[in-house]
N, C-alpha and C positions, 0 to 999 in steps of 0.2 A: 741485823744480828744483835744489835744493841739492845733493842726492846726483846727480843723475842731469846736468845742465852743470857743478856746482862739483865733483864726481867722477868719476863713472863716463865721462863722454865725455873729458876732459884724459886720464885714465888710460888706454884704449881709443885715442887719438888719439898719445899718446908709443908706443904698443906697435904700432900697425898702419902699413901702408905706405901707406893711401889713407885718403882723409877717407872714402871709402863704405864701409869698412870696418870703419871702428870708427864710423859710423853705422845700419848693419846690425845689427852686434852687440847695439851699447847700445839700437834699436829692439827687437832681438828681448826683451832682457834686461828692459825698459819693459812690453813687451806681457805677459811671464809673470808681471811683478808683479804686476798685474791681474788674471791668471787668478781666482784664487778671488771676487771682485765679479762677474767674468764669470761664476762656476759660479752665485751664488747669482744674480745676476738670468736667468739665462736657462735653468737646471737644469728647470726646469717644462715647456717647450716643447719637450722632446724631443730625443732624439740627434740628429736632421739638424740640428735649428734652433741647438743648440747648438755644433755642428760648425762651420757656416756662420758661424755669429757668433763663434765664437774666432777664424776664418780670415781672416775681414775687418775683425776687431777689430786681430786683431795684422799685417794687410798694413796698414792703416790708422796704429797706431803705428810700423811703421816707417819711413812714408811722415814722419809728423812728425816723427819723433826726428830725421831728415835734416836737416827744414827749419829745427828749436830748433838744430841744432848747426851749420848753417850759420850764423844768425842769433848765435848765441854765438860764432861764429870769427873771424866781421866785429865784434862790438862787443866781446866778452868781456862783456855783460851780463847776468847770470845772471835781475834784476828782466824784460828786458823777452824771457826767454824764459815768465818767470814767466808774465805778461801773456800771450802766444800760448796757451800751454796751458790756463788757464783761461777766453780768450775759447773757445777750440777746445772747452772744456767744456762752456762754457754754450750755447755754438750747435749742440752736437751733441743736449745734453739735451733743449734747446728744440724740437730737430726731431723728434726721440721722441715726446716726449711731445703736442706740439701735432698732429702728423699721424704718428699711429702706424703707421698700413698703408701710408705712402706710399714711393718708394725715396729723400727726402729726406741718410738718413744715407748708404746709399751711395754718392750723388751727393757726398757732403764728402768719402767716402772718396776717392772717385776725382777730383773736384777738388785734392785733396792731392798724389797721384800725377802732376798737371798739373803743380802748382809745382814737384815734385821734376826733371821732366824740363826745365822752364826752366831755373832754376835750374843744374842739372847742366849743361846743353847751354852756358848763356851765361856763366857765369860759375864756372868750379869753382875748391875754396879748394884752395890751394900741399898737394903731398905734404908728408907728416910729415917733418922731419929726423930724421937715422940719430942713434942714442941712442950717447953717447959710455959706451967701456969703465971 
């Protein structure tokens, strides 16, 4: 979380005109980090499965990176984005792994997607101000 709310998003946030836009971004740039844990766990089940779960891997990060950098725009707490990401860890692994064939993880995916559109809908944070020459 250090790189990605103590960098990469402040950085992404002074360059872009919308908060969703250097939320998009820094989601996309989160998910590709991932890419290769994503090759090695799921490389075995084949080109669709693998396909499928990059796709809702990375709609799924960028659904949180929204929510971490909302959640860092209101407190500037980088700890209690920490905190999100690693509960989001361990509740996503727990679903895996405890009910493997179920659509459990998708269900987190697309509840994620819930909070982004609250979130969004009810409270969206102040445009970026214009960067002085």
């Amino acid at each position: 979380e250090f790189g990605w709310r103590g960098f990469l998003y402040p950085h992404l946030r002074a360059r872009e005109k919308t908060f969703w836009d250097a939320s998009w971004k820094s989601g996309l740039i989160w998910a590709v980090w991932h890419y290769p844990l994503m090759l090695f766990l799921y490389w075995s089940l084949g080109p669709a499965a693998l396909v499928s779960s990059l796709a809702g891997f990375t709609a799924t990060i960028v659904a949180m990176a929204y929510i971490s950098n909302y959640i860092f725009e209101r407190t500037g707490s980088v700890a209690l984005c920490m905190l999100l990401h690693a509960l989001n860890n361990t509740l996503s692994f727990a679903m895996a792994l405890c009910f493997p064939k179920s659509p459990f993880v998708f269900l987190l995916g697309i509840a994620s997607w819930i909070v982004v559109a609250v979130l969004d809908r009810t409270n969206k944070p102040q445009a970026a101000k214009p960067q002085s020459a």
